[in-house]
N, CA, C and O atoms as CSV, one atom per row, in Angstrom:
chain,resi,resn,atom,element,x,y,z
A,1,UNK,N,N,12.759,33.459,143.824
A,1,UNK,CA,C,12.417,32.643,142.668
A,1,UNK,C,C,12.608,33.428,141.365
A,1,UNK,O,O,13.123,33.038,140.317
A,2,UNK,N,N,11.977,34.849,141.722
A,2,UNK,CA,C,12.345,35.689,140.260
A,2,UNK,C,C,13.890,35.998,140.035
A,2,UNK,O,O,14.475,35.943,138.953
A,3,UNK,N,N,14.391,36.308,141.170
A,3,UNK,CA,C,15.940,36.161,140.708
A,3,UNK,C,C,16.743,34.807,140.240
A,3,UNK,O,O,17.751,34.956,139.550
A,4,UNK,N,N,16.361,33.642,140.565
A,4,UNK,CA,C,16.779,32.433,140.278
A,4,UNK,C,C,16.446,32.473,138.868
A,4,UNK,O,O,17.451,32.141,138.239
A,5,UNK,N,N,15.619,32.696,138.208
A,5,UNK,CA,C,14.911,32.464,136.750
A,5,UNK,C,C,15.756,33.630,135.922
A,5,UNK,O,O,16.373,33.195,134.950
A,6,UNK,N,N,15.853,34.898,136.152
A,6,UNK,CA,C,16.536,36.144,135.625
A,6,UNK,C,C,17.945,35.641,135.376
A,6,UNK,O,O,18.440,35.570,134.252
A,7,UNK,N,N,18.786,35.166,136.923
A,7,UNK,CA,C,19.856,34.636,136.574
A,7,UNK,C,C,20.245,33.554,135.565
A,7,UNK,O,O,21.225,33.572,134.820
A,8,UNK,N,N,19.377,32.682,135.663
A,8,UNK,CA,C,19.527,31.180,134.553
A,8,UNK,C,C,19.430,32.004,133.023
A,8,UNK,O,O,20.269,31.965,132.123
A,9,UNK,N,N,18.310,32.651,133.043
A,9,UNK,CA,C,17.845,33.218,131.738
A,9,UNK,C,C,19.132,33.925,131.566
A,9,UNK,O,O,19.613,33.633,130.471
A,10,UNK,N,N,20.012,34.906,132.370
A,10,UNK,CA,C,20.670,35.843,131.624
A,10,UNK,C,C,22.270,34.659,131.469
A,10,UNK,O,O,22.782,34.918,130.379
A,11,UNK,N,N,22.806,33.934,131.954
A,11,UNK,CA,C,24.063,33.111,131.865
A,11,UNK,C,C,23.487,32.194,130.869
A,11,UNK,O,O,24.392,31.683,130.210
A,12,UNK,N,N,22.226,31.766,130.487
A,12,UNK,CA,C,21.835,31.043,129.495
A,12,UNK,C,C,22.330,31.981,127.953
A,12,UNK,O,O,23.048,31.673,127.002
A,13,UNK,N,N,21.715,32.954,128.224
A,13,UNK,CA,C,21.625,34.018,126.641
A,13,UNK,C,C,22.901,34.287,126.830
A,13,UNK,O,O,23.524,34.381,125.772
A,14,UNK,N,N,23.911,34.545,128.401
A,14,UNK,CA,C,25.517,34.835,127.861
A,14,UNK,C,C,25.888,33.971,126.635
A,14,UNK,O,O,26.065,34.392,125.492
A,15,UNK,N,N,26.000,32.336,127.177
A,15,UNK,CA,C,26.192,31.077,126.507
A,15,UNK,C,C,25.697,31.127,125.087
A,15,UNK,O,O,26.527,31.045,124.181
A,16,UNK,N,N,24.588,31.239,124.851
A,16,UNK,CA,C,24.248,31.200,123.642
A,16,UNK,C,C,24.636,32.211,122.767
A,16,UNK,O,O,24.825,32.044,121.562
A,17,UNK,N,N,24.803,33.658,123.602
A,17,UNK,CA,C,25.138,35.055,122.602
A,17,UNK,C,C,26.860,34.586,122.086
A,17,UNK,O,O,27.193,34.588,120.901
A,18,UNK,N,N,27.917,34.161,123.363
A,18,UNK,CA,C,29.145,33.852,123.024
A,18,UNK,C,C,29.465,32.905,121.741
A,18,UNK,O,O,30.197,33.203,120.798
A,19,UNK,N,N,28.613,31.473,121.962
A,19,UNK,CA,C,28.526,30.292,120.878
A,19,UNK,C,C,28.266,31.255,119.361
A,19,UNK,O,O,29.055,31.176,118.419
A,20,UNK,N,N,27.400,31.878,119.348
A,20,UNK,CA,C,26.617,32.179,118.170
A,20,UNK,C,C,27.625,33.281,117.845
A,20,UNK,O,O,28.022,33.115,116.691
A,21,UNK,N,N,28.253,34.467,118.495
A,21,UNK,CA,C,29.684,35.345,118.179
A,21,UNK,C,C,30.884,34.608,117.349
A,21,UNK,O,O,31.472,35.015,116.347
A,22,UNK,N,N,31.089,33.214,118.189
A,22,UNK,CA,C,31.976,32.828,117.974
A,22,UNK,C,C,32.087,32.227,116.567
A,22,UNK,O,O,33.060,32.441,115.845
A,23,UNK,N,N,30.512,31.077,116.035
A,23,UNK,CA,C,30.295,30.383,114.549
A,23,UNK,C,C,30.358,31.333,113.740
A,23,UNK,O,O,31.056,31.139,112.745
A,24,UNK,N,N,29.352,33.270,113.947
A,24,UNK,CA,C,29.538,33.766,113.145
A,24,UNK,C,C,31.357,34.349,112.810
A,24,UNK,O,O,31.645,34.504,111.623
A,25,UNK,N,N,32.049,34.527,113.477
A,25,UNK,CA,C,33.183,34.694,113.359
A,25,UNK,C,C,34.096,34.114,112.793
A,25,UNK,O,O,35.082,34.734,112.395
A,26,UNK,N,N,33.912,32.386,112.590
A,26,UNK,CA,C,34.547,31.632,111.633
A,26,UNK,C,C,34.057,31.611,110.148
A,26,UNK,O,O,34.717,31.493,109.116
A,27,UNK,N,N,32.238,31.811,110.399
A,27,UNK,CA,C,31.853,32.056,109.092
A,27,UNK,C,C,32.785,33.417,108.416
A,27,UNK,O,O,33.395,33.196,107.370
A,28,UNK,N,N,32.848,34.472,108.894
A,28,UNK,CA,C,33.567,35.250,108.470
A,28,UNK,C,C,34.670,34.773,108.167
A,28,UNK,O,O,35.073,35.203,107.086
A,29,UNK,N,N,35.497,33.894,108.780
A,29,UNK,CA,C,37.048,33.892,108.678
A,29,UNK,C,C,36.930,33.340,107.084
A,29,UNK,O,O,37.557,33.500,106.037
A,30,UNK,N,N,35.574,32.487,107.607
A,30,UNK,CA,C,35.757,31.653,106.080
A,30,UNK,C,C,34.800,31.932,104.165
A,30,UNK,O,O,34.640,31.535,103.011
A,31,UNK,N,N,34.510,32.843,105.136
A,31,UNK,CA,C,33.749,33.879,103.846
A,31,UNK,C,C,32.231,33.381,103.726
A,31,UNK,O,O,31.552,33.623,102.728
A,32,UNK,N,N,31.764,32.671,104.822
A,32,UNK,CA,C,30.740,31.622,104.475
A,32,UNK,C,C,29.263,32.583,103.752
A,32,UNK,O,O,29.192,33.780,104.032
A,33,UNK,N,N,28.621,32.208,103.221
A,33,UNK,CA,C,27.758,32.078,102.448
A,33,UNK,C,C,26.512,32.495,103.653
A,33,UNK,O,O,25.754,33.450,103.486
A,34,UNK,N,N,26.475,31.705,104.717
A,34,UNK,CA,C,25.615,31.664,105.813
A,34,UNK,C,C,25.547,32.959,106.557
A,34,UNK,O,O,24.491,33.244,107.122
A,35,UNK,N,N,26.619,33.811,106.615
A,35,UNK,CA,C,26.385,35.129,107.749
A,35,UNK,C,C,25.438,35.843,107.044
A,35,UNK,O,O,25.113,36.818,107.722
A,36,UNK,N,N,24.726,35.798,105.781
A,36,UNK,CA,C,23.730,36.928,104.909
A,36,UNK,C,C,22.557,36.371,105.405
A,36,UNK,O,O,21.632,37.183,105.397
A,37,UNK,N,N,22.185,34.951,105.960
A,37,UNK,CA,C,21.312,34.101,105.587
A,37,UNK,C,C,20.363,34.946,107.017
A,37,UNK,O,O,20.971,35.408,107.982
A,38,UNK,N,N,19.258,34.991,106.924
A,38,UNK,CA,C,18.340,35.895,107.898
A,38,UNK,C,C,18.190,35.453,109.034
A,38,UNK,O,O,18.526,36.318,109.843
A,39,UNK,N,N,17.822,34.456,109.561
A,39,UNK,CA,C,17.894,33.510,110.874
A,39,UNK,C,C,19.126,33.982,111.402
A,39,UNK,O,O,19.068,34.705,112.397
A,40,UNK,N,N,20.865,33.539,110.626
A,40,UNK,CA,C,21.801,34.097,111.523
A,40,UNK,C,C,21.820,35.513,111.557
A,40,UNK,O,O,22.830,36.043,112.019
A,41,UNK,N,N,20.832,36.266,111.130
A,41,UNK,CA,C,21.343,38.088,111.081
A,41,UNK,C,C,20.238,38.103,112.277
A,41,UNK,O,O,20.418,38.948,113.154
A,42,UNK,N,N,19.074,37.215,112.393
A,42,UNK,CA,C,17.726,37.869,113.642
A,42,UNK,C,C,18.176,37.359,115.034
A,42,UNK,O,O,18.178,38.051,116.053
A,43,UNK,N,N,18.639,35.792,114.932
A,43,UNK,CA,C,18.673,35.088,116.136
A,43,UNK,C,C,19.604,35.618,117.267
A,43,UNK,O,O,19.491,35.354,118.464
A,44,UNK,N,N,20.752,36.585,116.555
A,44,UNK,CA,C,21.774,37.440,117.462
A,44,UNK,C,C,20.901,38.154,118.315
A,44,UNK,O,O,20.912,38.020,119.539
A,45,UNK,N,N,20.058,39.001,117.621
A,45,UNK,CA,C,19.301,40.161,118.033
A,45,UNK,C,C,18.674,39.721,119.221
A,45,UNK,O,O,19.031,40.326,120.232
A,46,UNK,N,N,17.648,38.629,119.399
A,46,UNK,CA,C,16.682,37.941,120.065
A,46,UNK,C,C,17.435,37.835,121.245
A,46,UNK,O,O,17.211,38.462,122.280
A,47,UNK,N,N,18.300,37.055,121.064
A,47,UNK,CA,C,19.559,36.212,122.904
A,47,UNK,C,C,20.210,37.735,123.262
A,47,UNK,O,O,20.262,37.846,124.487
A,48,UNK,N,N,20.658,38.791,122.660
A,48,UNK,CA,C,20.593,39.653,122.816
A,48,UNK,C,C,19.910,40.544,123.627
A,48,UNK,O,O,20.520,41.060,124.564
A,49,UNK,N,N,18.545,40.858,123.389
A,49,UNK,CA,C,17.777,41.733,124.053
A,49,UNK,C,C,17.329,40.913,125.085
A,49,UNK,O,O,16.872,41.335,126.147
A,50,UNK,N,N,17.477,39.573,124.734
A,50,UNK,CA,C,16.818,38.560,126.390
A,50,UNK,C,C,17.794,38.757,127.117
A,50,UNK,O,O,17.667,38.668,128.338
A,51,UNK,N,N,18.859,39.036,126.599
A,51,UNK,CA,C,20.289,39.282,127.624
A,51,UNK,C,C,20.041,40.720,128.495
A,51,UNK,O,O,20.158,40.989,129.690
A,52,UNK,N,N,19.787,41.222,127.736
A,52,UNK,CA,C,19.773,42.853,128.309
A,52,UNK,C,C,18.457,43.118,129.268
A,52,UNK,O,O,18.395,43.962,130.162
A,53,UNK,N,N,17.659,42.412,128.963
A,53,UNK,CA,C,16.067,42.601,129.670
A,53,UNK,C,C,16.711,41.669,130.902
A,53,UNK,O,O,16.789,42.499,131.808
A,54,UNK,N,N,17.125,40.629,131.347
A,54,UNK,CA,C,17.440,40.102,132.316
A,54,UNK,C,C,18.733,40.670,133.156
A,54,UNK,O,O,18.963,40.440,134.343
A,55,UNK,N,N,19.218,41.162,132.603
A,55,UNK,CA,C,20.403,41.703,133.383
A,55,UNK,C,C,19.720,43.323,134.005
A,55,UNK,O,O,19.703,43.700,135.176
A,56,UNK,N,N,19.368,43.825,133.168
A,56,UNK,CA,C,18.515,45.153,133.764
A,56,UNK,C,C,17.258,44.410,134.753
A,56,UNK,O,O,17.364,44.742,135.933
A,57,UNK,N,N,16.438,43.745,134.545
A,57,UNK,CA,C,15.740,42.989,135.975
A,57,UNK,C,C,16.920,42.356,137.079
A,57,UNK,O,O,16.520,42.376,138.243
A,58,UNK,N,N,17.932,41.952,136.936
A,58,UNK,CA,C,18.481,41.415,138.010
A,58,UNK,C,C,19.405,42.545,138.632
A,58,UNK,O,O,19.868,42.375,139.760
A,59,UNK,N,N,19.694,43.758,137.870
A,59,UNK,CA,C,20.204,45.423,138.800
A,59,UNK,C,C,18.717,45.600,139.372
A,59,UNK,O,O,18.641,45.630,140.600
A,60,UNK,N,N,17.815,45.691,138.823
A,60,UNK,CA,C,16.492,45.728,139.219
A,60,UNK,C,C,16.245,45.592,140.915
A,60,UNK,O,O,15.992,46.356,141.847
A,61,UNK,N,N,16.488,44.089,140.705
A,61,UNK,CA,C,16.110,43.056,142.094
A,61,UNK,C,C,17.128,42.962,143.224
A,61,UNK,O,O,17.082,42.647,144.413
A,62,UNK,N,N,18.183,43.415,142.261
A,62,UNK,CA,C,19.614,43.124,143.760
A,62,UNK,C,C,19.859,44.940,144.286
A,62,UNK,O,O,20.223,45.154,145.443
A,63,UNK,N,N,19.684,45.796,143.582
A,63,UNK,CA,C,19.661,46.978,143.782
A,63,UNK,C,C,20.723,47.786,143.306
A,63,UNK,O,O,21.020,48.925,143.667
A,64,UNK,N,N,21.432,46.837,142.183
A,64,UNK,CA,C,22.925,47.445,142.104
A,64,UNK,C,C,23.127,47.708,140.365
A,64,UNK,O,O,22.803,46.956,139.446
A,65,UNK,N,N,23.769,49.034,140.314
A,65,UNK,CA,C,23.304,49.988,139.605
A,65,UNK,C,C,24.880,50.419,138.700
A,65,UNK,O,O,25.843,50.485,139.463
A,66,UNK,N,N,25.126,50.638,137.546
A,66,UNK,CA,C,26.135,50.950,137.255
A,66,UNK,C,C,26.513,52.113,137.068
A,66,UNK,O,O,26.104,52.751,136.098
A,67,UNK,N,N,27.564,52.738,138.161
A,67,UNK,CA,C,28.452,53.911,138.164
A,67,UNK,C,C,28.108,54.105,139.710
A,67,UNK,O,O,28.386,55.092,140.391
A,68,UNK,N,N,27.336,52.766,140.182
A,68,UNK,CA,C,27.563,52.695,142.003
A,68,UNK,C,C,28.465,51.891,141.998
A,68,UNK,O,O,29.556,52.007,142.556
A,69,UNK,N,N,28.136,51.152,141.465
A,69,UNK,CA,C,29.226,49.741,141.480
A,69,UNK,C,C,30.274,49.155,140.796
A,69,UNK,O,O,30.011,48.304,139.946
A,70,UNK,N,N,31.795,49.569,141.100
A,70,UNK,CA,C,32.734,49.900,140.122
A,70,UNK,C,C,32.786,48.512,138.993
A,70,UNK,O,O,33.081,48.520,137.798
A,71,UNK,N,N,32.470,47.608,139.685
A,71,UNK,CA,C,32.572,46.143,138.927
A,71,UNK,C,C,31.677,46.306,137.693
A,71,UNK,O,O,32.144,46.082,136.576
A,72,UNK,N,N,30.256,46.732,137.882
A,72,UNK,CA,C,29.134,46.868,136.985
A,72,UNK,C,C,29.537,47.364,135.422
A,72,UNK,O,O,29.615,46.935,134.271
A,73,UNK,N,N,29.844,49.255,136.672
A,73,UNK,CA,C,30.537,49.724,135.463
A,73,UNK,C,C,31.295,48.850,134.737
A,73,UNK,O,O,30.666,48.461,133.752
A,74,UNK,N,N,32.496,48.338,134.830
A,74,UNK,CA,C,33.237,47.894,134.149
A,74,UNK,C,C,32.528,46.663,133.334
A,74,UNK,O,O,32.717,46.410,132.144
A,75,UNK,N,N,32.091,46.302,133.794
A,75,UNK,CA,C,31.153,45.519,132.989
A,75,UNK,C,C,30.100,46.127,131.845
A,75,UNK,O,O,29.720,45.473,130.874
A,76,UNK,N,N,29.846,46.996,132.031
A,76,UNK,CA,C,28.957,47.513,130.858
A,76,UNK,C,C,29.783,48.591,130.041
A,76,UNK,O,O,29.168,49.172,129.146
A,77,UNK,N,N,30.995,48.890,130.237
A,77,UNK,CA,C,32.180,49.785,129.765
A,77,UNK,C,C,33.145,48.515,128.545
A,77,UNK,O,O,33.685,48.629,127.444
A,78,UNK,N,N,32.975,47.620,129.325
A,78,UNK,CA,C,33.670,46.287,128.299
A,78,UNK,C,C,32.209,45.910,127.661
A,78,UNK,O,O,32.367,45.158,126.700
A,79,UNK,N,N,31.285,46.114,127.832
A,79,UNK,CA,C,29.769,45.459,126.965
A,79,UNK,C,C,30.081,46.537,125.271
A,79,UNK,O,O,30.223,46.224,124.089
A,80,UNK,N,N,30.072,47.646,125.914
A,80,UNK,CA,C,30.138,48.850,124.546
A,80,UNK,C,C,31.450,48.527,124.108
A,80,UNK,O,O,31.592,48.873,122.936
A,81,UNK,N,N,32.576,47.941,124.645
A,81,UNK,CA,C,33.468,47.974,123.740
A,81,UNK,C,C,33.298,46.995,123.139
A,81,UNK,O,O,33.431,47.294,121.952
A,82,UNK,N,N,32.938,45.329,123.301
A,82,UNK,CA,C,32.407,44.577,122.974
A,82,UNK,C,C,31.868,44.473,121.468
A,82,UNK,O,O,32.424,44.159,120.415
A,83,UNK,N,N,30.356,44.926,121.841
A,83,UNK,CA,C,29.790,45.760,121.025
A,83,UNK,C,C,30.351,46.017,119.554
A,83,UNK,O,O,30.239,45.418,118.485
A,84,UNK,N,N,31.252,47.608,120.132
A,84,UNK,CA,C,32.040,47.819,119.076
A,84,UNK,C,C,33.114,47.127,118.520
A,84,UNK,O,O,33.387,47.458,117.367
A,85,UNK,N,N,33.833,46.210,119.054
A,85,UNK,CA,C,34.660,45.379,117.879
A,85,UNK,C,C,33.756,44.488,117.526
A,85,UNK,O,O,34.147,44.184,116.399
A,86,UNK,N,N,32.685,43.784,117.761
A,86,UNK,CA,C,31.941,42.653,117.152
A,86,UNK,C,C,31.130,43.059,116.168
A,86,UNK,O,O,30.439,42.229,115.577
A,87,UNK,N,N,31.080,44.792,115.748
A,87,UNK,CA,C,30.155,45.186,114.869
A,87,UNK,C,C,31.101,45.251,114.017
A,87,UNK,O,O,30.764,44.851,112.903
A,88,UNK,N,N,32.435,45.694,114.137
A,88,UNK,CA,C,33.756,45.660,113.185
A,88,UNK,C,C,33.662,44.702,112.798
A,88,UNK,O,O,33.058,44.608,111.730
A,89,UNK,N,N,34.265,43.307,113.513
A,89,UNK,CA,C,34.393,41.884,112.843
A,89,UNK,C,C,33.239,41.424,112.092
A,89,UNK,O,O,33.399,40.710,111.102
A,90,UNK,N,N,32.047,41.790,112.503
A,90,UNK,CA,C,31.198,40.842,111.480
A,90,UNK,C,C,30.245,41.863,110.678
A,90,UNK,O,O,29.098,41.479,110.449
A,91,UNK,N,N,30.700,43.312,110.177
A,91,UNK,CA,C,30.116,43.834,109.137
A,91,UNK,C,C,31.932,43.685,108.010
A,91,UNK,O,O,33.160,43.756,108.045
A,92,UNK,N,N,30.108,43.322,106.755
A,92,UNK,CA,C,31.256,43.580,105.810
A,92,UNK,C,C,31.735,44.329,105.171
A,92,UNK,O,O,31.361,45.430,105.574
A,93,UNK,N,N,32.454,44.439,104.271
A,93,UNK,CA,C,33.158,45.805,103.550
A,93,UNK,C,C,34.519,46.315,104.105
A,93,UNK,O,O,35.161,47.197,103.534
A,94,UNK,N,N,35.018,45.556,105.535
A,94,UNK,CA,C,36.447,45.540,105.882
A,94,UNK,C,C,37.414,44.798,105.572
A,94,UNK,O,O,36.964,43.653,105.525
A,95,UNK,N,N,38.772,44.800,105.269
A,95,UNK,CA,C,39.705,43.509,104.940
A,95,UNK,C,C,39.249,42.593,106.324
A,95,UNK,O,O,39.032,43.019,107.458
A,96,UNK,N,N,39.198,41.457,105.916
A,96,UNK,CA,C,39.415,40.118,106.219
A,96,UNK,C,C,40.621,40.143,107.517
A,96,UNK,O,O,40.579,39.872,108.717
A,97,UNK,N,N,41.086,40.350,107.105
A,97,UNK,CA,C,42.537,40.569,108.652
A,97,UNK,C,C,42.364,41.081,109.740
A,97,UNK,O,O,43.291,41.144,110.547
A,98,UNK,N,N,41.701,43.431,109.000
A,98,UNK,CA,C,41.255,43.575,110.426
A,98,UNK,C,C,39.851,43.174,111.025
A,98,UNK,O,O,39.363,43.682,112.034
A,99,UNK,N,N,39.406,42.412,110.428
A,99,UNK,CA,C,37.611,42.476,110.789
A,99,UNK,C,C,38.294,40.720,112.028
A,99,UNK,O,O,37.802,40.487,113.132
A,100,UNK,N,N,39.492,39.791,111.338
A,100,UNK,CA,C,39.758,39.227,112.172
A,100,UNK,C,C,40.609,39.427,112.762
A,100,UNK,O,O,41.359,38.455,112.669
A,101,UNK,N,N,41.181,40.478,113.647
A,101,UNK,CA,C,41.890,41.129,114.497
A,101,UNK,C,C,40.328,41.678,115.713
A,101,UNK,O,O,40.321,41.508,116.933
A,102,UNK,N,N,39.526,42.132,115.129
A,102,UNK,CA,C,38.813,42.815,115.813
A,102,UNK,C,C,37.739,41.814,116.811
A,102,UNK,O,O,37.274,42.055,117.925
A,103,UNK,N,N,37.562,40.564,115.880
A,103,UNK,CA,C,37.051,39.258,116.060
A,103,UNK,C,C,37.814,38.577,117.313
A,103,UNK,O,O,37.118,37.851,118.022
A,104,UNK,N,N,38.946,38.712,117.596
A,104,UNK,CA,C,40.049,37.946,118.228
A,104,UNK,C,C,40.238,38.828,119.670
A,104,UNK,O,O,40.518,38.368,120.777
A,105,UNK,N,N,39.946,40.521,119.224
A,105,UNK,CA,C,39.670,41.234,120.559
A,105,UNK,C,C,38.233,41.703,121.215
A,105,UNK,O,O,38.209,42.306,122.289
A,106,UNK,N,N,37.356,41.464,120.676
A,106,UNK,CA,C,36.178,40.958,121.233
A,106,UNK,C,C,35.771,39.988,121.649
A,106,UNK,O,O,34.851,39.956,122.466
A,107,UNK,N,N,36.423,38.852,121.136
A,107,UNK,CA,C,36.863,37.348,122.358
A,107,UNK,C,C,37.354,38.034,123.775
A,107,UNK,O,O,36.987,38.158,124.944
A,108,UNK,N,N,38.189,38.314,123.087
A,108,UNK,CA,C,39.078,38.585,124.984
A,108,UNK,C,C,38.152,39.665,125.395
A,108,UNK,O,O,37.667,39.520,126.517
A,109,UNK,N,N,37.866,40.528,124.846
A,109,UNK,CA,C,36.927,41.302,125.900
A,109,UNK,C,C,35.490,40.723,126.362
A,109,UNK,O,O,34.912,40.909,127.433
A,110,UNK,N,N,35.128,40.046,125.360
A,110,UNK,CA,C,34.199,38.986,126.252
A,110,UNK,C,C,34.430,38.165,127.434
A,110,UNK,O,O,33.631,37.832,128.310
A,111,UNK,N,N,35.808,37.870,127.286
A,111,UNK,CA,C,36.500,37.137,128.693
A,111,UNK,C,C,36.017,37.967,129.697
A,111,UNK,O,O,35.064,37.900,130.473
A,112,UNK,N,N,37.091,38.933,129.449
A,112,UNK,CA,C,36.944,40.196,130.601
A,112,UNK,C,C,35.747,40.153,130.718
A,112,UNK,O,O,35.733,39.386,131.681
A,113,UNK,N,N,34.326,40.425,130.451
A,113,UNK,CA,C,33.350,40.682,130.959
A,113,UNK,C,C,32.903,39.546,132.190
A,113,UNK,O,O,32.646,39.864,133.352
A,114,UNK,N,N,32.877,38.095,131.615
A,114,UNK,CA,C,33.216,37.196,131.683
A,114,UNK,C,C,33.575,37.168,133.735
A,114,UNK,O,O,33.001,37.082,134.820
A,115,UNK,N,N,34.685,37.289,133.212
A,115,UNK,CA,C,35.510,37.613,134.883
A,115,UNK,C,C,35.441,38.450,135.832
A,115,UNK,O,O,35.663,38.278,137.031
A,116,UNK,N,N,34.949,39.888,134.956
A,116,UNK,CA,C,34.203,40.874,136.207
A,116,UNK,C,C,33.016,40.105,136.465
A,116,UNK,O,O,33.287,39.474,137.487
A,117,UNK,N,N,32.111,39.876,136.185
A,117,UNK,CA,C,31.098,38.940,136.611
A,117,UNK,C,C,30.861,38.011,137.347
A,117,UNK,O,O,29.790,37.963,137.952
A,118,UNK,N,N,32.030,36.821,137.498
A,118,UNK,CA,C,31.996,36.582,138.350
A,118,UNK,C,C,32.861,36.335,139.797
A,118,UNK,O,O,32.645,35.561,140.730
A,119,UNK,N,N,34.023,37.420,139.550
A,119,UNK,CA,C,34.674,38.058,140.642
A,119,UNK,C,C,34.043,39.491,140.956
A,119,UNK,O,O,34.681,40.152,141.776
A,120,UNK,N,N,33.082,39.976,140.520
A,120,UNK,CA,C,32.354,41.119,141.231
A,120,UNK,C,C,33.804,42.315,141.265
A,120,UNK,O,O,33.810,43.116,142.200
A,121,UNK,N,N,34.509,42.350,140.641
A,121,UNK,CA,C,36.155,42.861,141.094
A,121,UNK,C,C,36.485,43.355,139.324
A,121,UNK,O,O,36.804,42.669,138.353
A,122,UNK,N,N,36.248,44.780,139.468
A,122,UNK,CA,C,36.765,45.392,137.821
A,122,UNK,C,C,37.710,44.958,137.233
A,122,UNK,O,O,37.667,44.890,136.004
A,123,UNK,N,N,39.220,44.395,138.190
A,123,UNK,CA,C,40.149,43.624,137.728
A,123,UNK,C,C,39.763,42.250,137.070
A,123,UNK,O,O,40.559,41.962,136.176
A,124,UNK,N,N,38.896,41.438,137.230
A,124,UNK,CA,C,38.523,40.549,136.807
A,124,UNK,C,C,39.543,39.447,137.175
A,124,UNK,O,O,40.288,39.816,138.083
A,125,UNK,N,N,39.730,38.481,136.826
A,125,UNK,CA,C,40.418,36.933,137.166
A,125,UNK,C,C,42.012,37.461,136.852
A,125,UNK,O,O,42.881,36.691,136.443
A,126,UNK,N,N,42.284,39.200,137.171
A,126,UNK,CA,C,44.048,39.726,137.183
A,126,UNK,C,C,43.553,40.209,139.269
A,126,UNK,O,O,44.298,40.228,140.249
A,127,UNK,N,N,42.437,40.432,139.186
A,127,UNK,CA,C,42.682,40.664,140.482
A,127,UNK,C,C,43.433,39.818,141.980
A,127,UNK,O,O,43.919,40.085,143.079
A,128,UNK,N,N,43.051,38.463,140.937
A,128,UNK,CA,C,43.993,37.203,142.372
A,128,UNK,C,C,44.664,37.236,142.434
A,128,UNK,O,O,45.245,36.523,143.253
């Protein structure tokens, strides 16, 4: 039951962390007014750490640990890169181009995470 709830909770906060990457990312494209506004600078943070607290309970509960499990790793190896282009794309003070270059490869590496996840397989949805 606790893993049923961990899981919903953590593919819930994926969903919501991706949606909310993605609006702030057009706000950027489009210079919006809204990425300063405090709600969109806290609410990241929040689906965020619910993300991370559930995914560390569900290595927790299944027993599987990253740098046992080559998939994991790769999954939390694409999280930091992640990470780092989505802190590129949506801080400001960069041109507009590369912050949306960096925006456009933190999509796809969100994929990738995406697909190790649920092919359990570091190749992700190249492994078929």
């Amino acid at each position: 039951m606790l893993y049923a709830l961990l899981k919903q909770c953590h593919v819930t906060c994926v969903g919501l962390s991706f949606c909310g990457f993605l609006l702030r990312g057009i706000w950027m494209l489009q210079g919006s007014r809204l990425l300063a506004r405090r709600l969109t600078r806290t609410v990241p943070h929040v689906i965020d750490t619910l993300l991370l607290a559930s995914a560390i309970g569900l290595a927790l509960i299944l027993g599987q640990y990253p740098l046992q499990n080559d998939w994991l790793t790769a999954k939390v190896v694409g999280l930091l890169v992640y990470i780092g282009l989505g802190a590129l794309a949506l801080r400001p003070g960069r041109p507009r181009w590369l912050r949306g270059v960096a925006w456009v490869a933190a999509l796809g590496t969100f994929g990738y995470i995406v697909s190790v996840a649920i092919t359990k397989n570091p190749a992700g949805f190249l492994a078929g």
